[in-house]
C-alpha positions in Angstrom: 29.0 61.6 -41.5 27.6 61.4 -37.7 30.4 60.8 -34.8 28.4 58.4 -33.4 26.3 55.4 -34.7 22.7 55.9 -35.2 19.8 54.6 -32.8 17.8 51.7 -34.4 18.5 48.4 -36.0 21.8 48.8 -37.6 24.5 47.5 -35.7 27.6 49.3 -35.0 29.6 46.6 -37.3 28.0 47.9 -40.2 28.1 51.1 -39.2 31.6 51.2 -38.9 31.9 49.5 -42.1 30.4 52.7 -44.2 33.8 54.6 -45.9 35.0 57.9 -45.8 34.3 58.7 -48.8 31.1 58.6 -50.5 30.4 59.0 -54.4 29.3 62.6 -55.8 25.5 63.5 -55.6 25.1 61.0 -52.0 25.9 64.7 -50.2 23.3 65.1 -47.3 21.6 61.9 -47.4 23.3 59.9 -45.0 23.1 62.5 -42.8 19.7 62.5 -43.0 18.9 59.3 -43.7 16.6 58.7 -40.8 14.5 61.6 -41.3 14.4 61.0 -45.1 13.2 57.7 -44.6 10.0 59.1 -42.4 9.7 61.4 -45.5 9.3 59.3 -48.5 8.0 56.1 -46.8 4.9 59.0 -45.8 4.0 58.5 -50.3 3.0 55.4 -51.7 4.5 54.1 -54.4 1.5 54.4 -56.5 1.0 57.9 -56.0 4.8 58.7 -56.9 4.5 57.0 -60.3 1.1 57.4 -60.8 2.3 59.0 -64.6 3.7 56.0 -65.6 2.5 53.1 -63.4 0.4 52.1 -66.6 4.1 51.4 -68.6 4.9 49.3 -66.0 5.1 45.1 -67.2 2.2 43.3 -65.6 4.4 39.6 -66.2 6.9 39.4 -63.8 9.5 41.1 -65.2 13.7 42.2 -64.1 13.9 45.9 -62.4 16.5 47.7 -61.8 15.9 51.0 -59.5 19.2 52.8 -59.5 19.3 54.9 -56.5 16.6 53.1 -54.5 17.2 54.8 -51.3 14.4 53.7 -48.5 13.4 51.0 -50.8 9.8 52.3 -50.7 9.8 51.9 -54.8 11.5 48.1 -54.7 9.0 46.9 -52.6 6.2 48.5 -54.8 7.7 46.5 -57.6 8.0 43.1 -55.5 5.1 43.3 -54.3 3.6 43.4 -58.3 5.4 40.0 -58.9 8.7 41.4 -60.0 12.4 40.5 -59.4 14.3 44.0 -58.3 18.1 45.1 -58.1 18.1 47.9 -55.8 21.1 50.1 -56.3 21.6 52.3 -53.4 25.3 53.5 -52.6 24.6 55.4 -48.9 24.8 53.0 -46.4 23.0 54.8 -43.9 19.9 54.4 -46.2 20.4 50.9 -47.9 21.0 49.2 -44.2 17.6 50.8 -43.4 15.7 50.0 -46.9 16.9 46.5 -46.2 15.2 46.1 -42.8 12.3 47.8 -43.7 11.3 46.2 -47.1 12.5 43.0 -46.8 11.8 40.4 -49.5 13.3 37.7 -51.5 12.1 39.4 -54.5 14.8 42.3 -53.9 18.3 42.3 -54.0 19.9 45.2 -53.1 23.7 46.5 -54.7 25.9 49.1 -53.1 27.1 50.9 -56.5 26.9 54.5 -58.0 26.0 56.8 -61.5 27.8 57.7 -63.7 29.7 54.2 -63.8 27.7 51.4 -62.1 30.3 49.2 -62.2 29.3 46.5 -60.3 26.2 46.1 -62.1 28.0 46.0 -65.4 30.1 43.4 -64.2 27.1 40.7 -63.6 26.3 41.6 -67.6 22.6 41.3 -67.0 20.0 44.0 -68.5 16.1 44.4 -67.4 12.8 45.3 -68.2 12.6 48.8 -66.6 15.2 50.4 -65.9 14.2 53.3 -63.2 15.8 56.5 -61.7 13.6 58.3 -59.3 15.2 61.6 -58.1 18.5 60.7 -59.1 19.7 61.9 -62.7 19.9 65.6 -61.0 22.7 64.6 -58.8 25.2 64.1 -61.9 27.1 67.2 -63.5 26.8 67.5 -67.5 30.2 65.4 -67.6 28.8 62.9 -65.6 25.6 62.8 -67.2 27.3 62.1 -70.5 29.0 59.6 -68.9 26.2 57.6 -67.5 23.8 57.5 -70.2 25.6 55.3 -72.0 26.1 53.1 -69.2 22.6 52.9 -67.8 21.1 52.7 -71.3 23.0 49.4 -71.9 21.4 48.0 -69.0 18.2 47.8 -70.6 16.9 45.2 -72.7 15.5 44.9 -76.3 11.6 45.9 -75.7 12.5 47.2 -71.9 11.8 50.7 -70.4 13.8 53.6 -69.0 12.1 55.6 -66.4 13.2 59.0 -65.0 12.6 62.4 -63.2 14.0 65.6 -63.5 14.2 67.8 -60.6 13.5 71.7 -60.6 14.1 74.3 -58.2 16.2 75.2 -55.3 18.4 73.0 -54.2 18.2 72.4 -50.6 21.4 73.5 -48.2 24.1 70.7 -47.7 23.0 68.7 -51.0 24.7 68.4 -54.4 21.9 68.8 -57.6 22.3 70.2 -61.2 18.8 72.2 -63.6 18.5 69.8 -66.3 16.5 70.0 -69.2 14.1 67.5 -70.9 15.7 68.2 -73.8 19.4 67.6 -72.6 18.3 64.4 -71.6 16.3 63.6 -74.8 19.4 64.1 -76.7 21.7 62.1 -74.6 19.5 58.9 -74.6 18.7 59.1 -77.9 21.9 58.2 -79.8 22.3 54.9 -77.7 18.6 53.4 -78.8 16.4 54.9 -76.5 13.4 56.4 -77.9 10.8 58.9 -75.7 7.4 57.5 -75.4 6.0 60.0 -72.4 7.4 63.3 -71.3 5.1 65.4 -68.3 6.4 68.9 -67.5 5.3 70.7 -64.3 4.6 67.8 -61.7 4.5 69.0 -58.6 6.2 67.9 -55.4 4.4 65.4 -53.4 6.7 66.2 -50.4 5.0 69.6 -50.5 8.8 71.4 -51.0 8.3 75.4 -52.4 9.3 76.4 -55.6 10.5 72.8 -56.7 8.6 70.5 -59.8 9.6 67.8 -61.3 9.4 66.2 -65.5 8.8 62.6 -65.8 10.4 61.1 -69.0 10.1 57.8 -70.0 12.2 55.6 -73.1 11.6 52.5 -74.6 14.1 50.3 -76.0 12.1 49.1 -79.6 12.1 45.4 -80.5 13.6 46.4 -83.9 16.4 47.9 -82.8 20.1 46.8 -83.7 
């Protein structure tokens, strides 16, 4: 964490309100948080899930974007009709999201993977349940851990969206190479079937050596 609070609109309260500690995988980001929100708000939200806009509810419809960072992807969704929860646990990025998308459509949640356990206390479940560059930050015993938890979240007939990143992970941030096929096997058990898998998408922030697969899972209607 910076010594001193950053230039812009968050005050210094909630600056000084931002913990110590900070959940596993959030490494780097706060840090960076003012750059990275230059970075990702330079790519539309169309363009990022251009594979799988089409699976995306046209009714208004309950997301959830776990790890929403500069909101970019919430305010894609509001702005198609649809009620968010935008999970985001670095400060330093949700304070910023907040004043830069704002909208009664989105509500945003300071909670982390592999638990979410302030989301599972409000017992809701959605539509679409999405995770944009975030399933690489959890280790394999975290990544056994969450997909249980995250798969409850979604609803009979609802979606789960995700992206796995490949490549070299840059200096100063935690990430894990996982597989397709890791993640196939983890959802699976828990209801989730795979209705689109892409390999070898490649980075829109133009970063070397690094692709990304897009998975997504459906929930069926006649499952128990």
């Amino acid at each position: 964490m910076r010594d001193v609070a950053p230039a812009g609109p968050i005050s210094v309260v909630a600056w000084l309100a931002v913990g110590a500690s900070r959940p596993s995988g959030t490494e780097g980001y706060a840090d960076e948080a003012e750059e990275l929100v230059k970075q990702y708000e330079r790519i539309s939200f169309t363009e990022v899930h251009r594979q799988v806009i089409h699976l995306i509810p046209t009714a208004p419809s309950r997301i959830l974007d776990i790890g929403a960072g500069t909101g970019r992807d919430a305010a894609g969704f509001a702005a198609m009709g649809h009620r968010v929860i935008a999970v985001e646990p670095t400060a330093e990025l949700r304070l910023r999201a907040k004043a830069l998308h704002p909208s009664r459509r989105i509500e945003w949640l300071d909670d982390s993977l592999p638990d979410l356990i302030h989301l599972h206390q409000r017992g809701e479940t959605f539509d679409v349940v999405m995770l944009t560059a975030v399933w690489m930050h959890l280790d394999q015993q975290q990544r056994r851990r969450a997909m249980p938890r995250v798969a409850g979240l979604v609803r009979v007939g609802g979606l789960m969206i995700l992206s796995l990143r490949h490549g070299p992970v840059p200096p100063g941030r935690r990430m894990f190479e996982v597989t397709a096929a890791e993640t196939m096997s983890l959802a699976q058990p828990h209801g989730l079937e795979v209705i689109l898998k892409y390999d070898h998408q490649d980075a829109l922030l133009g970063r070397p050596g690094v692709t990304w697969t897009r998975l997504a899972f459906a929930r069926p209607r006649n499952a128990a």
